[in-house]
C-alpha positions, 0 to 999 in steps of 0.5 A, a space after each residue: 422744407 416747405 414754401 412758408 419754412 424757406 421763407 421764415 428762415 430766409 428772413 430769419 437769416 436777413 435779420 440776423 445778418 443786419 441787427 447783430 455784429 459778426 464774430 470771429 473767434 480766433 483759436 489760438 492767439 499769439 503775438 503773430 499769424 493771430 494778432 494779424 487775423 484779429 487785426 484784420 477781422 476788427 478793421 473789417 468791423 467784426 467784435 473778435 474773441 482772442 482764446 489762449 490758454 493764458 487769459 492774461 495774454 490775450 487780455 493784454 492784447 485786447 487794449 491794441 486791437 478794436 473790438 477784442 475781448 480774451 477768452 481762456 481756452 484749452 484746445 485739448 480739454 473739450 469742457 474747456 472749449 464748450 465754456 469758452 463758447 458759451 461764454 463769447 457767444 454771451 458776451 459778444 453774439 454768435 460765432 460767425 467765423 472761426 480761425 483754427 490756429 491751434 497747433 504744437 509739435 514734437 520734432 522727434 524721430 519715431 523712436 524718440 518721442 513718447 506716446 504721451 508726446 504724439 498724443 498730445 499734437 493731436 489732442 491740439 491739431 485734431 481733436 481740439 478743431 473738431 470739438 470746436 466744429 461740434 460746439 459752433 457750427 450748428 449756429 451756423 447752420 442755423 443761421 445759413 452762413 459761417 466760416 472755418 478756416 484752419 491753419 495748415 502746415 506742409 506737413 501734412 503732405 509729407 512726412 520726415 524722420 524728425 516730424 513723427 510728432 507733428 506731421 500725422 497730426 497735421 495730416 489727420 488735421 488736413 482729412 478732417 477739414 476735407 470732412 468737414 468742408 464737404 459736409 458743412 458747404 451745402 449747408 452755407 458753412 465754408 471750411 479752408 485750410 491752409 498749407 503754410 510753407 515756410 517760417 512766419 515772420 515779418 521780416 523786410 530784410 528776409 524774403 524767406 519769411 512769410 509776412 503774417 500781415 499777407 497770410 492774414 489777406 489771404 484768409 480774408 480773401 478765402 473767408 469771403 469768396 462768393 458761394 459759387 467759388 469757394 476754395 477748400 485747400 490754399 498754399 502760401 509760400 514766400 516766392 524764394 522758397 524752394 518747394 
């Protein structure tokens, strides 16, 4: 890239960031960890995308978080992913930052779980994050900034007898990320995964549970480190659980 190209992008980019509000789409909307990352990206004044495969489910949602529009959305269907895409980019600008929150599991021993059972955890958990990577972040690569943070599970450190449909889903999920992070960071794009590990809840009279709200911050705090302290991998736990 010569002198006069670095200079054209660098402004590009400037004018890019000031004149068009930011988007983030989140993957896999629901009533908990996705409602507390919409909520905290829309106060942050971000125009947020709530995708789900039920429309009607994230359209209601739209009338209590600022800022939101629902998308329909299938994970596991990648035309469905490039139309969904298409249609946010139209109708609310670039995609910014994407949050993974995409995933399903089977709790099953290996021989009780169908072929057709494992293959669709990972259709959710590994495909679909990749599709999505391959739709959205040449955008942002041209535009020299972005962020993917992907919803991670303990599984995928560790397998058990009944997480044969979940934990080598989580654990391809984890290895893709890593990829996709030392690829994508020397291009301004920055992918973090992290390990939940404990059940989600907002629950005061529980210390076990994991307030969405805070793992909400936590991706946040992630999302916008500075370049020259960025982290790959987060774990977050209630300070009771036994680990």
């Amino acid at each position: 890239v010569n002198h006069k190209d670095k200079i054209e992008k660098q402004s590009h980019q400037k004018h890019y960031s000031m004149s068009i509000p930011k988007v983030c789409a989140i993957f896999g909307f629901g009533p908990g960890l996705g409602s507390a990352v919409a909520r905290k990206w829309s106060s942050a004044g971000f125009h947020v995308a709530l995708l789900s495969r039920k429309l009607e489910k994230v359209q209601e949602a739209e009338s209590s978080i600022p800022n939101s529009k629902g998308f329909a959305c299938d994970v596991t269907i990648p035309e469905s992913i490039e139309a969904a895409v298409a249609d946010i980019e139209k109708t609310l600008g670039p995609i910014h930052t994407i949050v993974y929150n995409a995933g399903n599991g089977v709790w099953k021993t290996w021989d009780k779980i169908e072929l057709e059972q494992f293959d669709s955890a990972m259709k959710t958990n590994v495909n679909g994050l990749l599709k999505v990577t391959q739709v959205v972040a040449p955008g942002m690569i041209e535009r020299g900034e972005g962020a993917i943070m992907v919803t991670g599970a303990t599984a995928s450190m560790r397998g058990k007898p009944f997480t044969v449909g979940f934990a080598p889903q989580k654990g391809a999920q984890r290895l893709l990320a890593q990829s996709l992070a030392r690829d994508l960071g020397p291009k301004g794009v920055h992918v973090g995964l992290f390990i939940i590990d404990g059940s989600i809840g907002k629950d005061d009279s529980d210390p076990s549970k994991i307030d969405p709200n805070a793992i909400a911050q936590t991706y946040w705090n992630v999302a916008n480190q500075p370049k020259s302290c960025w982290s790959f991998e987060t774990e977050v736990r209630p300070s009771v659980e036994n680990w």
